[in-house]
C-alpha distance (Angstrom), angle and dihedral (degrees) to the residues before:
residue distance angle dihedral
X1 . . .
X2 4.07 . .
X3 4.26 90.6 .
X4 4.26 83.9 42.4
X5 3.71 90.3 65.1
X6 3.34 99.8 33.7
X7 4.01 94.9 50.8
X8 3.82 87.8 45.2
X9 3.96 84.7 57.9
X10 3.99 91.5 49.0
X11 3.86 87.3 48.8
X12 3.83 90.8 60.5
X13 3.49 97.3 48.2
X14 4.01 86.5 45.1
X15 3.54 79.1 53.6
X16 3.40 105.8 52.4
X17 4.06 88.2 42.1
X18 4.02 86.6 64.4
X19 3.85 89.4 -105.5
X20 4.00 106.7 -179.6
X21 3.79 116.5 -87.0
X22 3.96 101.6 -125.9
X23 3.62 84.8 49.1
X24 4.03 91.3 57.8
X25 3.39 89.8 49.0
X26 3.81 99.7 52.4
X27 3.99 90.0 54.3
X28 4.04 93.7 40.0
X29 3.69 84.7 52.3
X30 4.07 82.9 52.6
X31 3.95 94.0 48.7
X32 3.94 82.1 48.9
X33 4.32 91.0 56.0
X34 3.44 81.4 48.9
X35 3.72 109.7 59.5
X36 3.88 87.3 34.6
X37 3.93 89.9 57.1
X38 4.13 87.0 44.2
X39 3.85 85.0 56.8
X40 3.63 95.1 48.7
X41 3.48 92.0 56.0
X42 3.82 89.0 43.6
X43 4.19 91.0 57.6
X44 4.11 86.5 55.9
X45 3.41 94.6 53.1
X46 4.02 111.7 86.8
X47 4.02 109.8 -137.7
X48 3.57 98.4 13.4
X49 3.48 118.6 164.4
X50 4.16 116.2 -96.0
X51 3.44 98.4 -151.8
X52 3.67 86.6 58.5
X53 3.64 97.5 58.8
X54 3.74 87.3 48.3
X55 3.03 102.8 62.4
X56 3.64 98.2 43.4
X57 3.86 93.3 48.5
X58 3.56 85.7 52.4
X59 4.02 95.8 47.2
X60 4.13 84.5 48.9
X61 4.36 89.2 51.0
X62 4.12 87.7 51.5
X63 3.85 94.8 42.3
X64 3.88 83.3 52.2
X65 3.72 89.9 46.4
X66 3.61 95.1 53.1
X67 4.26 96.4 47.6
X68 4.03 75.6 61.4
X69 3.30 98.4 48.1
X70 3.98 94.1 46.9
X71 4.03 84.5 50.0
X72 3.38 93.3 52.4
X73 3.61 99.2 45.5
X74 4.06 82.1 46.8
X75 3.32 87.0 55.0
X76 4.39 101.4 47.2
X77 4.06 91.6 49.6
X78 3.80 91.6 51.9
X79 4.19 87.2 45.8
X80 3.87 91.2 -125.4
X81 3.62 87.7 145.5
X82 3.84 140.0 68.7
X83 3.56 120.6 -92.3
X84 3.49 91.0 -121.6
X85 3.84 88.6 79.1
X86 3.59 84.8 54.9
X87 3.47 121.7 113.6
């Protein structure tokens, strides 16, 4: 979970550097693998805490969200998609 949130930090900065989009996506899809592997560890452990597994299915649903998000933005500067998504 520790290399999760610290990738997810490098991604930003990547980000905010101008970092291509596919390659965003390909490490928020790794941050995602993550947080799901966290929470199957979490589900064999007896007593663990909820709020726990919350948050770390919910960290693995945004770093999901955001590989689609870099795709997508990929996908409107190359004009891959209709103009009718266009704003």
């Amino acid at each position: 979970m520790c290399l999760a949130e610290a990738q997810q930090l490098a991604i930003r900065f990547a980000a905010l550097k101008g970092m291509d989009h596919a390659i965003l996506a390909k490490l928020c899809i790794d941050v995602r693998d993550k947080y799901r592997y966290t929470e199957g560890i979490l589900r064999q452990l007896s007593g663990y805490n909820t709020k726990l597994k919350d948050y770390v299915v919910l960290n693995a649903a945004i770093a999901e969200l955001l590989a689609h998000r870099c795709i997508a933005s990929k996908h409107l500067a190359a004009r891959y998609v209709s103009a009718a998504l266009e704003p």
